[in-house]
N, C-alpha and C positions, 0 to 999 in steps of 0.2 A: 406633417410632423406634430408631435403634442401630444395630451391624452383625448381618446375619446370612448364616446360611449358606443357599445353596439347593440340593438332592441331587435330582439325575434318575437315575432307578434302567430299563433296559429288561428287560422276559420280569421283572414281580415275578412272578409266579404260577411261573415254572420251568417253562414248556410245550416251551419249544424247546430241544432237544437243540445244544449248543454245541461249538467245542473249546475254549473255554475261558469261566466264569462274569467272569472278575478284571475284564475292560474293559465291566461293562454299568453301569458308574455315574460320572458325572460331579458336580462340583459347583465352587459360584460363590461368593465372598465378596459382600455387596451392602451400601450402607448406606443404609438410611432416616432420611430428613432428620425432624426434628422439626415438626408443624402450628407457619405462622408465623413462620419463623424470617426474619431479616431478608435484603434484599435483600444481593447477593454479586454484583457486578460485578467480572469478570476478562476480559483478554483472553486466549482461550485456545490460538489459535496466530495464525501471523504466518510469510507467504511467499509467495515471490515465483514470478513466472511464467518466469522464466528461469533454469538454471543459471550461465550465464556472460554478463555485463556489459559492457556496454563504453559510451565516452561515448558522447551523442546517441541511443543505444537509449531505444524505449519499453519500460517496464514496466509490469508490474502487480502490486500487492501485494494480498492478501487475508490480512485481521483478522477473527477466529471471535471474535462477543462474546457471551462466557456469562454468565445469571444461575447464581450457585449455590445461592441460595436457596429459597424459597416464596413471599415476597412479591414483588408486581409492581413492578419501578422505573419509575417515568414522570419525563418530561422533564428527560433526563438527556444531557449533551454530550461528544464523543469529542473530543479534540484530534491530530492528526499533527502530527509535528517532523522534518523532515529536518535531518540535525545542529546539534541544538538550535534549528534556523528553524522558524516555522511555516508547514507547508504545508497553502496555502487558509483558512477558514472554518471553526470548532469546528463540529462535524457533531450535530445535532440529533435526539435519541432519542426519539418520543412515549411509546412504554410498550415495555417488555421481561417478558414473564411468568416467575415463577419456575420455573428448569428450563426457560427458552427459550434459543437462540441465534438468532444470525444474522450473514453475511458481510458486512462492506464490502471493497467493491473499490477499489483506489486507486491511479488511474495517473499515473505518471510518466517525465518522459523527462530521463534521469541527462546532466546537466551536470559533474561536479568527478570526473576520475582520482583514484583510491586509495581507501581507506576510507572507507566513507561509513557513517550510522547513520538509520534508519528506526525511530522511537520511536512507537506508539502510547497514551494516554491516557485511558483511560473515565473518566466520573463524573469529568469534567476542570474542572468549578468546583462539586464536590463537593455536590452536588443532592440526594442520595439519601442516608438513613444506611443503612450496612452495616455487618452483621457482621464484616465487614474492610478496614481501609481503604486497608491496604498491597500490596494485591495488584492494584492499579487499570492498571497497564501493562507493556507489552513492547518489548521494543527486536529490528531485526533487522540485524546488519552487513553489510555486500557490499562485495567491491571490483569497481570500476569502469574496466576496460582499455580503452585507447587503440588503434585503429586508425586506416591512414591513411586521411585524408579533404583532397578540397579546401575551402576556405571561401571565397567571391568576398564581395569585402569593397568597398563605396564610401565613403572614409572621411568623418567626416563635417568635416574640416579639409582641406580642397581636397581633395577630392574632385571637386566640380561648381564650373567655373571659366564665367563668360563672356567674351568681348573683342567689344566695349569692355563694361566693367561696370555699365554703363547704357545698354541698347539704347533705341534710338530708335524712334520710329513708321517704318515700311516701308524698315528699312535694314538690311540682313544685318548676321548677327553669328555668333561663333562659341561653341561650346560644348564645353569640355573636360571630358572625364570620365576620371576616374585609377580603376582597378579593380587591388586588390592581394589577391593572395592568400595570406591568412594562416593555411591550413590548411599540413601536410604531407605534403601531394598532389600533384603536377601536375595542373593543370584541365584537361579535355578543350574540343572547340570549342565556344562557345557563343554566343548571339546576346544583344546588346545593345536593352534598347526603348527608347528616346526619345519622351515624350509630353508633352503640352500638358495642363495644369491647367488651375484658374481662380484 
């Protein structure tokens, strides 16, 4: 256990004539974990499937969750928070080996212009004991630009009018519908459907 060093050396014997001996040796710092050591839940990166945002885009984020330790964590919960909300269902861990990872993906389609914060959460109702407990999450910021778009809106305060407002068995009547559009687009032409429920 510790840090050590590793030295790859090529031609030890000196067989092959070079122009020069100096670059036949490389080496690597490494550390070995001690047998045993406790579970080490971290998230270890965090990012998104797009460079550039904007509202109503779908997204996707991917969370790299590392053990750092040797012991295996079981049933242990991931929480996501979109600025400080929770987004969906704590996300259920059966087991993670030590010195394992693995990705979640996690889509979403960005509602709120400007800064927005994507926090992720391991070992999010503290399940596991770790040799660290403050290293349990990551946060990632993005902002979120506005493009134009139309929005065809039926509102739901007259929106759907009838005359007379109590139709009668086999007597015409009429149906108004108010359509507003609350985007900052102009709507291109589109068709209206009218249907019968029950």
């Amino acid at each position: 256990a510790g840090d050590h060093t590793v030295v790859v050396t090529a031609d030890t014997a000196n067989t092959v004539v070079e122009a020069t001996k100096e670059n036949n040796s490389a080496s690597k710092q490494i550390t070995i974990l001690a047998n045993n050591t406790p579970a080490d839940l971290t998230v270890s990166s965090l990012v998104k499937d797009k460079e550039t945002v904007n509202v109503m885009d779908k997204v996707q984020f991917t969370a790299t969750i590392y053990n750092g330790g040797t012991t295996t964590a079981t049933n242990f919960f991931i929480r996501i928070l979109l600025n400080d909300e929770p987004l969906g269902e704590d996300y259920k861990v059966a087991e993670l080996i030590g010195g394992g990872s693995f990705k979640l993906q996690i889509p979403y389609a960005v509602t709120r212009a400007g800064t927005n914060t994507l926090k992720v959460i391991v070992d999010a109702q503290n399940n596991v004991e770790e040799g660290d407990e403050n290293n349990n999450e990551m946060n990632l910021d993005f902002t979120a630009g506005t493009i134009a778009r139309p929005d065809l809106e039926i509102p739901a305060e007259g929106g759907l009018t009838l005359n007379p407002g109590r139709p009668q068995p086999s007597t015409p009547f009429e149906v108004k519908v108010k359509i507003v559009n609350s985007g900052n687009e102009a709507a291109g032409t589109s068709k209206l459907l009218v249907s019968q429920g029950h």
